[in-house]
MARMARPA-831616 format. One record per residue (C-alpha): residue number from 0; residue in one letter; x, y, z. Coordinates in Angstrom, 2 decimals, always signed. Example, Ala and Ser with C-alpha at 12.3 -4.5 7.8 and 13.67 -1.06 7.14 Angstrom:
residues 2
<site><i>0</i><aa>A</aa><px>+12.30</px><py>-4.50</py><pz>+7.80</pz></site>
<site><i>1</i><aa>S</aa><px>+13.67</px><py>-1.06</py><pz>+7.14</pz></site>
***
This chain:
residues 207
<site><i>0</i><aa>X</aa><px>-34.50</px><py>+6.90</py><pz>+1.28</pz></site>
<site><i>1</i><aa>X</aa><px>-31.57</px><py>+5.99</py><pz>-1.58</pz></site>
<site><i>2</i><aa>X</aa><px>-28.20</px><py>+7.48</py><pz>-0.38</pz></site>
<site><i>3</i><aa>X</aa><px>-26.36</px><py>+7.05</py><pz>-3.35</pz></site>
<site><i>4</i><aa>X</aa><px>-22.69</px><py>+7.96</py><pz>-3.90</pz></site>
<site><i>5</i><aa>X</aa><px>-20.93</px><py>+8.17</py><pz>-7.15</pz></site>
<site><i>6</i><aa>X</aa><px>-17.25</px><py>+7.19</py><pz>-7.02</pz></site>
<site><i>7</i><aa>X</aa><px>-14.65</px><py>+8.07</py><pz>-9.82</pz></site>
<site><i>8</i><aa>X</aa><px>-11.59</px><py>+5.74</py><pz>-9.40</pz></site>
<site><i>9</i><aa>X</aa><px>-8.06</px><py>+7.47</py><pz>-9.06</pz></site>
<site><i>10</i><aa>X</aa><px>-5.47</px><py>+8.84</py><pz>-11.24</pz></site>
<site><i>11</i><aa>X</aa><px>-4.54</px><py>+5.76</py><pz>-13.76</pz></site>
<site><i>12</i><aa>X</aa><px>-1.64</px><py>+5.16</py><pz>-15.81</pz></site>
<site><i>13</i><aa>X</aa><px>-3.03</px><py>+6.33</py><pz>-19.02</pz></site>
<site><i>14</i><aa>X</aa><px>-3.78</px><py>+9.58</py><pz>-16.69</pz></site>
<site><i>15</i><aa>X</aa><px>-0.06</px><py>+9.97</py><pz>-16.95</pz></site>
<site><i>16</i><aa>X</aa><px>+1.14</px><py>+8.80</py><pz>-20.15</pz></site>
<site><i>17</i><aa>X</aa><px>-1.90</px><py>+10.58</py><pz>-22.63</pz></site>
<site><i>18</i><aa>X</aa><px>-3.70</px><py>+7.54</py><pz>-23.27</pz></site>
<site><i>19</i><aa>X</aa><px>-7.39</px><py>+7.09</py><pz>-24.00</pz></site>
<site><i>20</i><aa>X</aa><px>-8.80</px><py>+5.11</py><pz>-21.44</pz></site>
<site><i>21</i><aa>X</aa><px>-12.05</px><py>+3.66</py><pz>-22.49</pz></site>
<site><i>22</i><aa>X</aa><px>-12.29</px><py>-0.18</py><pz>-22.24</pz></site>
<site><i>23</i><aa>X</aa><px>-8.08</px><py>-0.63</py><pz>-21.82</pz></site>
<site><i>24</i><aa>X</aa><px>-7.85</px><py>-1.62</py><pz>-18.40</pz></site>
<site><i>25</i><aa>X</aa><px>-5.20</px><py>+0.42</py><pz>-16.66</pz></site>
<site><i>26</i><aa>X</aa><px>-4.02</px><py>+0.17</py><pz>-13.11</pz></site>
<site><i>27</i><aa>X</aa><px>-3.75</px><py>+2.59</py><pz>-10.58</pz></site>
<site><i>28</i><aa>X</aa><px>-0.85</px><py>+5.18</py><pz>-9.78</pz></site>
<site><i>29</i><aa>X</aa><px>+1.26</px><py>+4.85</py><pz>-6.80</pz></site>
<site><i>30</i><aa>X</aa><px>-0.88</px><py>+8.73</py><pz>-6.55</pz></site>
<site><i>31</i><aa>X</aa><px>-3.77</px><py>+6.93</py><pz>-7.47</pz></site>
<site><i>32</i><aa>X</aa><px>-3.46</px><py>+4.29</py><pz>-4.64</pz></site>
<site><i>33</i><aa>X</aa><px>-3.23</px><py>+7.09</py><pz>-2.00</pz></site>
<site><i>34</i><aa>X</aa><px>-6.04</px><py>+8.80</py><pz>-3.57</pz></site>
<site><i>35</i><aa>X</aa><px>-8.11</px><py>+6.04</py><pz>-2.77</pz></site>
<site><i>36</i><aa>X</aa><px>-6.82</px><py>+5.46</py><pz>+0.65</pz></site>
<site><i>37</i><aa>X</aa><px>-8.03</px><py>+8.72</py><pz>+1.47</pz></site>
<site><i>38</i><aa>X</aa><px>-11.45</px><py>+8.26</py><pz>+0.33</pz></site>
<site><i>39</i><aa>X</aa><px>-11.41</px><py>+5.22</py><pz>+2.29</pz></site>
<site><i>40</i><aa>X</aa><px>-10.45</px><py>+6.54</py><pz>+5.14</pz></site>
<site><i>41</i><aa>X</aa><px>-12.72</px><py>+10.24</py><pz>+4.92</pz></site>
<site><i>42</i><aa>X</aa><px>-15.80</px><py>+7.25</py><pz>+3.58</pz></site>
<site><i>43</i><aa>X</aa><px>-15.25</px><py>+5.62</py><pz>+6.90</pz></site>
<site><i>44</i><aa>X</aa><px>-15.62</px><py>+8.30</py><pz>+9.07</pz></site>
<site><i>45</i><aa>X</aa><px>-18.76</px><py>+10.56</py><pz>+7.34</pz></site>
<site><i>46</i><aa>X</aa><px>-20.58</px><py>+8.03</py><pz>+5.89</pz></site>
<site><i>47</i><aa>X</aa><px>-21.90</px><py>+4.42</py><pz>+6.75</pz></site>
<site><i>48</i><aa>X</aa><px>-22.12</px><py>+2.30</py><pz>+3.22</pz></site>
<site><i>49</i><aa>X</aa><px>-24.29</px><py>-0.50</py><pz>+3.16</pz></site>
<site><i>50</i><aa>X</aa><px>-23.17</px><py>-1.88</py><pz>-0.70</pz></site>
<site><i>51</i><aa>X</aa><px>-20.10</px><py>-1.43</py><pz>-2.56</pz></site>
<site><i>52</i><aa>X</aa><px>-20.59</px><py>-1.76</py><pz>-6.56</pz></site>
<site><i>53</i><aa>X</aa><px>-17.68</px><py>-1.24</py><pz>-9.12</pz></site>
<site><i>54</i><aa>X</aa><px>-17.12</px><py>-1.69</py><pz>-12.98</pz></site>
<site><i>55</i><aa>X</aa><px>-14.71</px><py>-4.62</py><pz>-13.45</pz></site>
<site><i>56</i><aa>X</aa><px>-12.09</px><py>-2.27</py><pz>-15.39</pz></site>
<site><i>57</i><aa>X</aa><px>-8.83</px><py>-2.34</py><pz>-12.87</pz></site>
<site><i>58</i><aa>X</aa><px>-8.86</px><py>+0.92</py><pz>-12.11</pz></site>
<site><i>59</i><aa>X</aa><px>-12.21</px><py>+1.17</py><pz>-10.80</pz></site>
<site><i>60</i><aa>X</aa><px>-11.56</px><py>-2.27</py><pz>-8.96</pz></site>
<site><i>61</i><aa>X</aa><px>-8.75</px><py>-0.84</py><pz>-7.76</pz></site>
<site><i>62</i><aa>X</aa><px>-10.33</px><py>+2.25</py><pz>-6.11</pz></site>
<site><i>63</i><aa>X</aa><px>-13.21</px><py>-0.04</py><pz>-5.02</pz></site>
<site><i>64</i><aa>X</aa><px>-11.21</px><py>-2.77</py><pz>-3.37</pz></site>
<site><i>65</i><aa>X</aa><px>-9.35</px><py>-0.31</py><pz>-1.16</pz></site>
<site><i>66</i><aa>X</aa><px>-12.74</px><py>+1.40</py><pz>-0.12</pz></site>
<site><i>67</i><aa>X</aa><px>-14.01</px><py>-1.74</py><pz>+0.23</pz></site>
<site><i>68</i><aa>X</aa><px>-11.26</px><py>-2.98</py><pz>+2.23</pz></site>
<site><i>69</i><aa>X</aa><px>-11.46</px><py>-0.34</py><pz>+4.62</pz></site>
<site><i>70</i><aa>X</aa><px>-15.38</px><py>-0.59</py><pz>+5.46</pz></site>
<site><i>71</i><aa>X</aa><px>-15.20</px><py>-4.56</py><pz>+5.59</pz></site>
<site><i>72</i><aa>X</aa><px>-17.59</px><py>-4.39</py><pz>+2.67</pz></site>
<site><i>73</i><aa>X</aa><px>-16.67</px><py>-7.05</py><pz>-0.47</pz></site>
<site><i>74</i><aa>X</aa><px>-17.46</px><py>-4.21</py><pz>-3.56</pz></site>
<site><i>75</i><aa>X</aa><px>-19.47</px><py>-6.34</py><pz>-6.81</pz></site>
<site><i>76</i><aa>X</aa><px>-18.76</px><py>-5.69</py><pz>-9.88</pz></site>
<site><i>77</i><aa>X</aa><px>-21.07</px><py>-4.63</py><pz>-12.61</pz></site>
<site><i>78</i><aa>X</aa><px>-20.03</px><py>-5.08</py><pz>-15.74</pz></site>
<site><i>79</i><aa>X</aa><px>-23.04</px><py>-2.33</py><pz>-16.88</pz></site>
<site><i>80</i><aa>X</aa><px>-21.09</px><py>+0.28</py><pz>-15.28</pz></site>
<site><i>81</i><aa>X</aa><px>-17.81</px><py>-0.33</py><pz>-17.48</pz></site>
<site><i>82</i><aa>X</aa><px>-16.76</px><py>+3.25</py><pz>-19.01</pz></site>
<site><i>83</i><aa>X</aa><px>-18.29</px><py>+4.03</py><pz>-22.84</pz></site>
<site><i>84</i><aa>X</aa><px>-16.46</px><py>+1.27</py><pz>-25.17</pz></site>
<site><i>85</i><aa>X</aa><px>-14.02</px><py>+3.41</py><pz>-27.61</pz></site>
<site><i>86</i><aa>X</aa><px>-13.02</px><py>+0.14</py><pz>-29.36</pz></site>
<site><i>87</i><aa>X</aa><px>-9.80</px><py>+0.53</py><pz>-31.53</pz></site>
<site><i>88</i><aa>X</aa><px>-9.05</px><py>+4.06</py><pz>-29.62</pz></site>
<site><i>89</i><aa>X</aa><px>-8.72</px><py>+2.06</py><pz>-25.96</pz></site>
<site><i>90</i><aa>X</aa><px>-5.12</px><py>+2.22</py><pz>-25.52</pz></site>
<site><i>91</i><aa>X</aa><px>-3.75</px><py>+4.72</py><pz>-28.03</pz></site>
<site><i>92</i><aa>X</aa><px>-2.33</px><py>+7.36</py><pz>-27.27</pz></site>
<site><i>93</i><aa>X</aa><px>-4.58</px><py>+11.23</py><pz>-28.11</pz></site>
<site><i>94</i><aa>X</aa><px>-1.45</px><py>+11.61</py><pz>-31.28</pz></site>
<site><i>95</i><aa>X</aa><px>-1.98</px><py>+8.02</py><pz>-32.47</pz></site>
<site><i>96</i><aa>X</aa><px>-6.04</px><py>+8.48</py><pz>-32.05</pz></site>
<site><i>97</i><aa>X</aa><px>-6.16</px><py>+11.70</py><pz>-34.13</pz></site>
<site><i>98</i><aa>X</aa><px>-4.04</px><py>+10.06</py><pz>-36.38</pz></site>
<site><i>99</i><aa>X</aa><px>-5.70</px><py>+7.10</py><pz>-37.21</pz></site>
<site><i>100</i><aa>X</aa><px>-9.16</px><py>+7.95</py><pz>-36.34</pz></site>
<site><i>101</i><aa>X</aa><px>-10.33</px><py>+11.84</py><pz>-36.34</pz></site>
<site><i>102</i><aa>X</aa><px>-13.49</px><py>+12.13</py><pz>-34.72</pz></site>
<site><i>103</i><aa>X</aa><px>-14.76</px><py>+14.37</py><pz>-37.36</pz></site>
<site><i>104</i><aa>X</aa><px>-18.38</px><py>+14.42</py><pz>-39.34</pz></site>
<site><i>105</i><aa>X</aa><px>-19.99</px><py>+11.12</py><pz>-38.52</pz></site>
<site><i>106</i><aa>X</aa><px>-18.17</px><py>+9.75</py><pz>-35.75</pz></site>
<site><i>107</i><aa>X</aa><px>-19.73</px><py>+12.81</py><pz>-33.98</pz></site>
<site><i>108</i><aa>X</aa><px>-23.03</px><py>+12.20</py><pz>-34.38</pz></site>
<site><i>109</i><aa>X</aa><px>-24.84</px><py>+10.34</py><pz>-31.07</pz></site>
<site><i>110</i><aa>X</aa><px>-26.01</px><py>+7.33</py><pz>-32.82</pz></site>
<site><i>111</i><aa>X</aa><px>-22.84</px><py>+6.82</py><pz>-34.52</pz></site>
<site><i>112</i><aa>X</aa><px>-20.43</px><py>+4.22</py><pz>-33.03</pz></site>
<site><i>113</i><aa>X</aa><px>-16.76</px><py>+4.91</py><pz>-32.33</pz></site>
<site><i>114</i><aa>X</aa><px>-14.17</px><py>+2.34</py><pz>-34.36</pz></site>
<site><i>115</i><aa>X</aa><px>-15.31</px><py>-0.92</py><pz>-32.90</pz></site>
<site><i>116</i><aa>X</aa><px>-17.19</px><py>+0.65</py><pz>-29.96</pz></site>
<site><i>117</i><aa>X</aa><px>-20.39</px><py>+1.90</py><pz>-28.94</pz></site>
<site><i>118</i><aa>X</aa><px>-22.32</px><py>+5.67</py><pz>-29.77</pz></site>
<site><i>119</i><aa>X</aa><px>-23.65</px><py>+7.71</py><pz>-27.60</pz></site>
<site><i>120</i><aa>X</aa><px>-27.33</px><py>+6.32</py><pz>-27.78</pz></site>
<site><i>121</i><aa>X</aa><px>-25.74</px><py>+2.41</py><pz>-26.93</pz></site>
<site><i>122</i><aa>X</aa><px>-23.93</px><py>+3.53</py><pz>-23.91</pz></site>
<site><i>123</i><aa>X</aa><px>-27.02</px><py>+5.70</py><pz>-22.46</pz></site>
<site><i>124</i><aa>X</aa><px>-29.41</px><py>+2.61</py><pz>-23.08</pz></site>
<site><i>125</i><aa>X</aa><px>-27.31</px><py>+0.65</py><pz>-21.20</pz></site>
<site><i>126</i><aa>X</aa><px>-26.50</px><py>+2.98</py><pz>-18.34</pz></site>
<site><i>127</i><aa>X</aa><px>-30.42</px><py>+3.89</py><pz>-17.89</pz></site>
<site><i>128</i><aa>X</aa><px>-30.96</px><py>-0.07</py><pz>-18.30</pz></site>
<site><i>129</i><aa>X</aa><px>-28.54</px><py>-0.50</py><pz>-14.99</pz></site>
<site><i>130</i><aa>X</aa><px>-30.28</px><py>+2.65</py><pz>-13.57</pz></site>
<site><i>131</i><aa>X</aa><px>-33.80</px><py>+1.45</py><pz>-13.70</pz></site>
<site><i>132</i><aa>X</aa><px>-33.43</px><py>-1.98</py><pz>-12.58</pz></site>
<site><i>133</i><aa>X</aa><px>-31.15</px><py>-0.54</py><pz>-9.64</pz></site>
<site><i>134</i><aa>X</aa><px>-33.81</px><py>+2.30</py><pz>-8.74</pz></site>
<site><i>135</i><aa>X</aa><px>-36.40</px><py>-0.63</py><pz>-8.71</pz></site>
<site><i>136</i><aa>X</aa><px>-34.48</px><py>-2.72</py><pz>-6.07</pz></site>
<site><i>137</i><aa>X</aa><px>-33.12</px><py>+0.03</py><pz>-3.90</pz></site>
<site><i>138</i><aa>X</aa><px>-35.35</px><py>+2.72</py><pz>-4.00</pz></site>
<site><i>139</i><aa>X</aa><px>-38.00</px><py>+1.33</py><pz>-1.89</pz></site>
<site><i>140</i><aa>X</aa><px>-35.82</px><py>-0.23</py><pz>+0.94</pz></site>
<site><i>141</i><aa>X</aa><px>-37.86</px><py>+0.25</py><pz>+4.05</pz></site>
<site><i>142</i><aa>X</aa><px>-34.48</px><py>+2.04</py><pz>+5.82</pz></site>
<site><i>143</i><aa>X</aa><px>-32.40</px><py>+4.28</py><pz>+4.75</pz></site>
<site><i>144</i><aa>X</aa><px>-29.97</px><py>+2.58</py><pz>+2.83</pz></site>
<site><i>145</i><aa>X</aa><px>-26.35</px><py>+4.10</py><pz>+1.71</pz></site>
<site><i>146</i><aa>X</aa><px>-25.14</px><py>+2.91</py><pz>-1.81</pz></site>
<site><i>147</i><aa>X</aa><px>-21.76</px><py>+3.71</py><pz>-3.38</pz></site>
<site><i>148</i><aa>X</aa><px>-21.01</px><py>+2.84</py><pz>-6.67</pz></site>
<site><i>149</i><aa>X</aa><px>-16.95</px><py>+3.05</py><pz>-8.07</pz></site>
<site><i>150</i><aa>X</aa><px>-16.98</px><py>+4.26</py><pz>-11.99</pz></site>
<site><i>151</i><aa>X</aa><px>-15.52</px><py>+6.29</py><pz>-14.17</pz></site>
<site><i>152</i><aa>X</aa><px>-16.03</px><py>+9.78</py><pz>-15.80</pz></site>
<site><i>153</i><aa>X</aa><px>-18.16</px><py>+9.05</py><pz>-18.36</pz></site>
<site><i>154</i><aa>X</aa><px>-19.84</px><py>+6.60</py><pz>-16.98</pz></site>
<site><i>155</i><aa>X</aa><px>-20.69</px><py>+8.70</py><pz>-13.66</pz></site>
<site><i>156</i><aa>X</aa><px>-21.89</px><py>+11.78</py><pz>-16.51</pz></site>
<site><i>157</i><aa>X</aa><px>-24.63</px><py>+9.21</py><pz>-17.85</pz></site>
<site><i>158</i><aa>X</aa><px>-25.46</px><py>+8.31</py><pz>-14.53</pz></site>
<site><i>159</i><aa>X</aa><px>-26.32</px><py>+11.95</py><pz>-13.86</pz></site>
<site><i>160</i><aa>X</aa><px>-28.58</px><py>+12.40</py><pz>-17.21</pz></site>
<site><i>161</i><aa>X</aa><px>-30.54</px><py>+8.95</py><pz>-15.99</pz></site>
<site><i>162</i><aa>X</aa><px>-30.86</px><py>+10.03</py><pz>-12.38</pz></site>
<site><i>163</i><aa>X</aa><px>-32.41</px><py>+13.43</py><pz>-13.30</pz></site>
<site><i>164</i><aa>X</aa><px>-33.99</px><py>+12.07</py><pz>-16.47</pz></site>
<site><i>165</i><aa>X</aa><px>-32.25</px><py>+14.66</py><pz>-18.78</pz></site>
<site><i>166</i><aa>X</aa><px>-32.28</px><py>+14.42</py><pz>-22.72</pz></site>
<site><i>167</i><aa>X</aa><px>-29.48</px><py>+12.07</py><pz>-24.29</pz></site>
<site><i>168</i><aa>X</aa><px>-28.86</px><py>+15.53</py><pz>-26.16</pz></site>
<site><i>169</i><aa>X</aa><px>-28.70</px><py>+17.73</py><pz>-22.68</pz></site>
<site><i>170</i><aa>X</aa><px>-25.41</px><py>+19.72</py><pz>-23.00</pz></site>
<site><i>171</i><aa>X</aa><px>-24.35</px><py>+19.09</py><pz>-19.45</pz></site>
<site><i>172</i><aa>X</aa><px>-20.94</px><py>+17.84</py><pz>-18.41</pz></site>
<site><i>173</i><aa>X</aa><px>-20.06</px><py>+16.36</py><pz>-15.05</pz></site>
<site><i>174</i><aa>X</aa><px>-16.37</px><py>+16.55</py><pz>-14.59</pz></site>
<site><i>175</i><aa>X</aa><px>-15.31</px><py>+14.59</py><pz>-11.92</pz></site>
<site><i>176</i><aa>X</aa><px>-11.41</px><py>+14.78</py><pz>-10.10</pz></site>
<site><i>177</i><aa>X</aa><px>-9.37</px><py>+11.50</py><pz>-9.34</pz></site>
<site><i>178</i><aa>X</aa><px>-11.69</px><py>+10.03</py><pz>-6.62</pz></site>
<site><i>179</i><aa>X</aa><px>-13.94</px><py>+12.90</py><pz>-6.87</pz></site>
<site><i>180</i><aa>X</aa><px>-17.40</px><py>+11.92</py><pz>-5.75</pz></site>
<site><i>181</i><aa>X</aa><px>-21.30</px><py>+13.16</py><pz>-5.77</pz></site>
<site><i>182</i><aa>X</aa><px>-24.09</px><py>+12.16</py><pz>-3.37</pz></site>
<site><i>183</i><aa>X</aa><px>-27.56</px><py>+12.35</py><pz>-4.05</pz></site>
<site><i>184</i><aa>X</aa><px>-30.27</px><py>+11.53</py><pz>-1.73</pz></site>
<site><i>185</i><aa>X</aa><px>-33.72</px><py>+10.22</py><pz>-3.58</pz></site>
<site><i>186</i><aa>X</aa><px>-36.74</px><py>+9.04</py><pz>-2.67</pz></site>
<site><i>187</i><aa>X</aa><px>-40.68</px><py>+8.67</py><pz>-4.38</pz></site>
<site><i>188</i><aa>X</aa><px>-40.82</px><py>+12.15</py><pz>-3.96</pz></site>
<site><i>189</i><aa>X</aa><px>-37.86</px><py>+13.89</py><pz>-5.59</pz></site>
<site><i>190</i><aa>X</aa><px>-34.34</px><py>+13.70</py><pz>-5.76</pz></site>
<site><i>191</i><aa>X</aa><px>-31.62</px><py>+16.29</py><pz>-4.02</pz></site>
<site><i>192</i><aa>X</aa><px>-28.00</px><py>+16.18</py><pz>-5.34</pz></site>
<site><i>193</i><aa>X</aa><px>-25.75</px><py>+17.01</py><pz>-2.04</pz></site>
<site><i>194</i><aa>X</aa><px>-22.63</px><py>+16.67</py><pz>-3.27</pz></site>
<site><i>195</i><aa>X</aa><px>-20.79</px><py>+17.39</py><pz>-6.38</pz></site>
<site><i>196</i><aa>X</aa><px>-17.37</px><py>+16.52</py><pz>-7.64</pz></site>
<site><i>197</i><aa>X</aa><px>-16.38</px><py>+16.77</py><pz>-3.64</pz></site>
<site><i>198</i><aa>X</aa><px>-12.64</px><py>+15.99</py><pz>-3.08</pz></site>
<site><i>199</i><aa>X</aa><px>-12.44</px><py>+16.85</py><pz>+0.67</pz></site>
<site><i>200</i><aa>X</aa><px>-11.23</px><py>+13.73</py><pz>+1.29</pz></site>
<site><i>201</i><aa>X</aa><px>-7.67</px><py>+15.43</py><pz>-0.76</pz></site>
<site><i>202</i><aa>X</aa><px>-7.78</px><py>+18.19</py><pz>+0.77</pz></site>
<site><i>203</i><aa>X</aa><px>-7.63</px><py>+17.19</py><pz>+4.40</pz></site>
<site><i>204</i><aa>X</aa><px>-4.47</px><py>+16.35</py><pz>+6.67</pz></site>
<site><i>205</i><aa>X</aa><px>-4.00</px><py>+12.79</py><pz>+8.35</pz></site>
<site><i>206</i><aa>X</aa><px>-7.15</px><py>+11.29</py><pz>+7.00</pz></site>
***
């Protein structure tokens, strides 16, 4: 059996200051930090990780390395699980974006790219590339094997459409919290999703 565990990283400075996030790689918050530290510490104690994987974008290093840190695990990064590429809105702030670039008509449809980024349809063919060739390694792991991957919103809301093999069209949304995180447990036979958006880890004293 897959234990998987879907990680978003904590609050980042664009968080704060109204910025689209996308490919600009933001830091942590001081919040953000302890956010982390938390699920490090509430990780440590309820659930024994095996692998640590993380997109390279700082924030999600961020979260990862301090996780990682905690459980003695070194977290690799992937760069497949990098958040949806907004090209020239990375950075700007929501004004500036609807200024210079109103996601209106065409920029709306799925297989139209944002300015200088991806579409919908090139970010979900990459995520259900990663997916696939992950499932294919990990799925069929003689032991149970405990997996937790560090991301970001959107791409942790793809992950969920490849998982349960929904339409690219599927009007679901998967909002997840600073360090929010979901657990599924899959094997050949199905898949059961045990967790969503769980921030216990916030929520508890002296953890």
């Amino acid at each position: 059996m897959l234990r998987l565990i879907l990680v978003r990283h904590g609050q980042s400075v664009a968080d704060i200051e109204g910025k689209h996030e996308g490919r600009a790689d933001f830091s942590l918050t001081e919040l953000g930090i302890k956010q982390a530290e938390k699920l490090a510490n509430y990780l440590s104690v309820y659930y024994g990780i095996d692998q640590l994987f993380c997109s390279p974008l700082m924030r999600a290093k961020q979260t990862a390395m301090i996780i990682g840190k905690k459980l003695m695990i070194e977290p690799e990064e992937v760069a497949a699980l990098m958040e949806m590429d907004n090209g020239l809105l990375a950075g700007l702030t929501f004004e500036e974006a609807e200024e210079k670039f109103p996601l209106t008509g065409q920029w709306k449809k799925i297989y139209h790219p944002l300015p200088g980024g991806e579409s919908v349809i090139d970010f979900r063919l990459r995520i259900e590339k990663f997916w696939h060739e992950f499932k294919d390694k990990y799925l069929n792991y003689p032991l149970q094997k405990t997996i937790c991957i560090v991301a970001h919103g959107g791409t942790i809301s793809m992950l969920y459409k490849g998982i349960l093999g929904l339409p690219i069209d599927t009007k679901l949304k998967v909002p997840t919290f600073d360090t929010g995180f979901h657990v599924f447990e899959i094997t050949e036979e199905g898949i059961i999703l045990v967790k969503a958006n769980c921030i216990e880890h916030l929520l508890i004293e002296n953890i």
